[in-house]
C-alpha positions, 0 to 999 in steps of 0.5 A, a space after each residue: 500500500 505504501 508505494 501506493 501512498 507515495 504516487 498519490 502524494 505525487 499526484 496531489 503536487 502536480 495537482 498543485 502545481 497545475 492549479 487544479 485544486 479539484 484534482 488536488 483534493 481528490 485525493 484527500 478525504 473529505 475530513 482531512 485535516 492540515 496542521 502547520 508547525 512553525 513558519 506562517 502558522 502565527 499568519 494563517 492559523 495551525 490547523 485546516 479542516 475538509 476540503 474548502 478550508 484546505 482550498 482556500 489555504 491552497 488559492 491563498 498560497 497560490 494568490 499572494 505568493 504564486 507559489 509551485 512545489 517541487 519535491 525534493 525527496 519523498 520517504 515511504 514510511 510504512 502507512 505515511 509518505 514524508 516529503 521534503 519540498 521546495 516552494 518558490 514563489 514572488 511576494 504579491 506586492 513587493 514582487 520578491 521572490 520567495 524560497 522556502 524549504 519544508 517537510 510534510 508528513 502524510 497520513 492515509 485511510 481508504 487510499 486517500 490523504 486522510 492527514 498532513 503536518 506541515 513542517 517549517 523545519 524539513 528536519 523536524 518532519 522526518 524527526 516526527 517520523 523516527 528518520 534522522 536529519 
């Protein structure tokens, strides 16, 4: 199943990156939460719930920053996928470019996202996870 897990992880950032949110969402479950640790968890909030308020997180991204996300490494963990990601965008109105590094750690129920941490720090992902730095 896991392997599995990893090409939906996969899916799910082209989706992104694409901007097709629809098909992004696809593949999480409708009660999926997403919790941000560190970074712009202060400005955004900590946690998103279901599909529309993980939509609006995905536009607001998309909208202020232009963002993409390329990974850069993903882990198969057992039942959860780990993937240490690139985002680049430009700030909206300074019109800067923006580079940021992370970790997520995915969790699964049914063949669907059910489960994202967002890390600001990629190295406290793969801690979350019991992998070393």
């Amino acid at each position: 199943m896991s392997r599995e897990n990893v090409e939906i992880v996969r899916r799910a950032f082209q989706a992104f990156n694409d901007r097709d949110f629809d098909q992004m969402l696809a593949a999480w479950a409708d009660d999926t939460e997403m919790r941000l640790h560190g970074g712009f968890a202060d400005l955004m909030g900590t946690e998103f719930r279901g599909h529309e308020e993980i939509r609006r997180w995905a536009t607001d991204w998309v909208g202020n920053l232009g963002v993409r996300a390329e990974i850069e490494a993903i882990h198969d963990v057992g039942e959860r996928v780990v993937v240490i990601a690139r985002v680049t965008g430009t700030g909206g109105t300074s019109g800067a470019p923006v580079t940021l590094r992370g970790g997520q750690v995915y969790s699964f129920r049914d063949g669907l996202i059910s489960a994202v941490d967002n890390y600001y720090d990629p190295n406290a992902a793969l801690e979350a996870v019991g992998l070393s730095a």
